[in-house]
C-alpha positions in Angstrom: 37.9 -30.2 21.5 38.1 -29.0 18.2 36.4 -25.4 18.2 35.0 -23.0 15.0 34.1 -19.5 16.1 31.8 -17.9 13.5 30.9 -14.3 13.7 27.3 -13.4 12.6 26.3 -10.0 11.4 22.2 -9.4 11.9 20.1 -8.4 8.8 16.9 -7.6 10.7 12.5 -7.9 9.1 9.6 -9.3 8.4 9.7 -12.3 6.1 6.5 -12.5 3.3 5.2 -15.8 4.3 5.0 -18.9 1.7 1.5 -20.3 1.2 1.3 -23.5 3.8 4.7 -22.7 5.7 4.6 -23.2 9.2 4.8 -19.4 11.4 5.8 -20.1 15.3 4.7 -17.2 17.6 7.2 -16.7 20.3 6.7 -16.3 23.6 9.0 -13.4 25.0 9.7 -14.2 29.1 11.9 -12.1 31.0 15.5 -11.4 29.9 18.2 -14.5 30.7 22.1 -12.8 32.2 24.5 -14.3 29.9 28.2 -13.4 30.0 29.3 -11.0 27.3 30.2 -12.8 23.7 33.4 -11.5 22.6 32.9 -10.0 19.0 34.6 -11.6 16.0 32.9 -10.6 13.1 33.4 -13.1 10.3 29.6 -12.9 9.1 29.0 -12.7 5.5 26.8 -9.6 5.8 26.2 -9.3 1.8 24.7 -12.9 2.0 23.2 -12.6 5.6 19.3 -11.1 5.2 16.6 -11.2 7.7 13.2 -10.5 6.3 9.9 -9.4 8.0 6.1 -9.1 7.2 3.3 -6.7 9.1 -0.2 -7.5 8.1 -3.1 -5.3 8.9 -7.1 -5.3 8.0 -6.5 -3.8 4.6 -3.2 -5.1 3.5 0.4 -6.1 4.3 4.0 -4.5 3.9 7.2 -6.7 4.1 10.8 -5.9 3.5 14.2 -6.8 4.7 16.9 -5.5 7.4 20.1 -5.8 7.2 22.8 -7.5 10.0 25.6 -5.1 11.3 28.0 -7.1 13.0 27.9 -10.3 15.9 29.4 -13.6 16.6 28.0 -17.2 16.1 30.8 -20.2 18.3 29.5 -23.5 16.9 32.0 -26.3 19.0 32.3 -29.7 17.2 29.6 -28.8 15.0 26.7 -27.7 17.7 25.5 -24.1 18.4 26.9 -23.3 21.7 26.5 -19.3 21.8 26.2 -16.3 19.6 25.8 -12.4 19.6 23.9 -10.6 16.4 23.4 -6.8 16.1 20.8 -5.4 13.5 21.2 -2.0 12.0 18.0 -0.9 12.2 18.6 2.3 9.4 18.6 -0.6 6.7 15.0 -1.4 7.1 13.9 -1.8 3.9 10.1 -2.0 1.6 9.9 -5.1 -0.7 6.4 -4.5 -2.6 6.2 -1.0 -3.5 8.3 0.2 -6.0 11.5 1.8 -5.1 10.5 4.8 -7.4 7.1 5.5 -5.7 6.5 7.9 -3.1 5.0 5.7 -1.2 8.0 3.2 -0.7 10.1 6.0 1.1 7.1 7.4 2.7 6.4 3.7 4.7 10.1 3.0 5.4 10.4 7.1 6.7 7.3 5.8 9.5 8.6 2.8 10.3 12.0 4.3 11.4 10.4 7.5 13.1 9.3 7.4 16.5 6.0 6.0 15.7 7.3 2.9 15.2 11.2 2.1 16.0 12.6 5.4 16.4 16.0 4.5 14.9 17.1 7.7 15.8 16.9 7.1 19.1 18.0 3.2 18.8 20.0 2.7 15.8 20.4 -1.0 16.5 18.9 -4.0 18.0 20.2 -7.2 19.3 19.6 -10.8 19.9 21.9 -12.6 22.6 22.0 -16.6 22.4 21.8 -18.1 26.0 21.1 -21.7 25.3 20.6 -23.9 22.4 18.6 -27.3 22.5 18.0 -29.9 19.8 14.5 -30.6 19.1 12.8 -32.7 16.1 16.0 -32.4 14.0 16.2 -28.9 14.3 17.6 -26.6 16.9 15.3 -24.4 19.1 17.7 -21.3 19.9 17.1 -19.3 23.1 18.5 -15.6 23.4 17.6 -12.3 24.9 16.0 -9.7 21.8 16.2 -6.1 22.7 14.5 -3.9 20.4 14.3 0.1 21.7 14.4 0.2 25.6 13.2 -3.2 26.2 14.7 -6.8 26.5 13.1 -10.2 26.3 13.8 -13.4 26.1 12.5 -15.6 22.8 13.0 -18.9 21.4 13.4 -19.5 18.0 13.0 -23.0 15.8 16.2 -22.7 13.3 18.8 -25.3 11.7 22.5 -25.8 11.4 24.5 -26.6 8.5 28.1 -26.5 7.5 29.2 -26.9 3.3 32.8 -26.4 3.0 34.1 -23.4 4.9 30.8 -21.5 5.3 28.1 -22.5 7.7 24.4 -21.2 7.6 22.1 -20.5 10.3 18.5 -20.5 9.3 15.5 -20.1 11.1 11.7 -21.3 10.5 9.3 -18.3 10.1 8.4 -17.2 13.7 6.1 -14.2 15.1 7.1 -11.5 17.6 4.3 -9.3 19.3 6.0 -5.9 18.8 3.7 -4.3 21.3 6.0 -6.2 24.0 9.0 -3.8 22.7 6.6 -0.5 23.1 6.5 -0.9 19.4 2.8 1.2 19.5 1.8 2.8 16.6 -1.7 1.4 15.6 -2.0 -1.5 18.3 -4.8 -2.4 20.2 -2.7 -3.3 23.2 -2.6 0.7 23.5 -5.6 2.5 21.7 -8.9 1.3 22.3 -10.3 3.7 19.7 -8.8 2.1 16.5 -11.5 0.7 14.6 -10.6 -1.4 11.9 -7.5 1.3 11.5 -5.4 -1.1 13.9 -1.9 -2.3 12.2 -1.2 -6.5 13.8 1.0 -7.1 16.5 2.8 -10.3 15.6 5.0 -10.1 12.9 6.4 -12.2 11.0 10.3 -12.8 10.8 12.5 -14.9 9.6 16.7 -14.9 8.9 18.9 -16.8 7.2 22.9 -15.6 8.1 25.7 -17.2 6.7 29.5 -16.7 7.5 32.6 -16.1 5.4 
């Protein structure tokens, strides 16, 4: 059986969702034991992003995060597995303006222990552990671990191959952050929040493409 190994680098986010595009929640279960994925890292990381979007009463933020290194094995053409690490110091703010104070002021909270404590956990992973094909697309199972804790999602993504490189896309999806002790301004934790509360689900999405 004729067999490409592609490596994946993770970009990690929040992606600023288009007017009428469709944005699966997730459901996070219990974490699957996979065997380890060896690491061949033949990602295109400069081309790789994953974006992400946090809403709350009074506004929204969304940025992008970049992939560090990981492995995607696609086997006649089909995802079969896949290991993708994000490095979680490249978080970045998309609508301030670089210049402004504020820009470096939002992206200083979200990597202090407030919110992800990248100190603490420079990077976070997603594990495949099964793929199935569903409605033309591929519905890709993995464990996520962001900070201490490890769950298993599904995400709704696609598959495609043009000459040398192949892309791995997914819809836009939600994660509930406060399942990752992600707990900063959720309700899940403070009861006394008002209408100061920041969302739970955010909104991701990631489009990674190989060398």
């Amino acid at each position: 059986m004729k067999k490409i190994i592609l490596s994946l680098v993770v970009v990690a986010s929040i992606l600023t969702g288009c007017k009428g595009e469709k944005k699966e929640k997730v459901e996070t279960k219990e974490e699957v034991i996979v065997e380890e994925v060896a690491d061949l890292n033949n990602v295109d990381v400069e081309n790789s992003v994953i974006t992400w979007k946090g809403t709350k009463p009074t506004g929204a933020h969304n940025g992008t995060i970049m992939l560090k290194e990981g492995t995607l094995i696609v086997e006649d053409g089909n995802l079969t597995g896949g290991e993708f690490v994000v490095d979680m110091s490249s978080i970045k703010n998309l609508d301030i303006p670089q210049d402004k104070e504020g820009n470096a002021k939002l992206v200083g909270h979200l990597t202090s222990a407030d919110f992800f404590d990248v100190e603490t956990y420079p990077t976070s992973k997603f594990v495949i552990t099964s793929v199935e094909e569903k409605d033309d697309n591929i519905h890709v199972t993995g464990n996520l671990t962001i900070k201490d804790v490890t769950k298993s999602i599904t995400i709704p993504a696609m598959l495609s191959t043009e000459g040398d490189a192949t892309t791995f896309k997914s819809e836009t999806f939600t994660i509930d952050r406060a399942d990752f002790n992600v707990k900063y301004g959720s309700k899940k934790f403070f009861d006394n929040l008002k209408d100061k509360f920041i969302d739970d689900l955010m909104e991701i999405s990631f489009t990674v493409k190989t060398k």
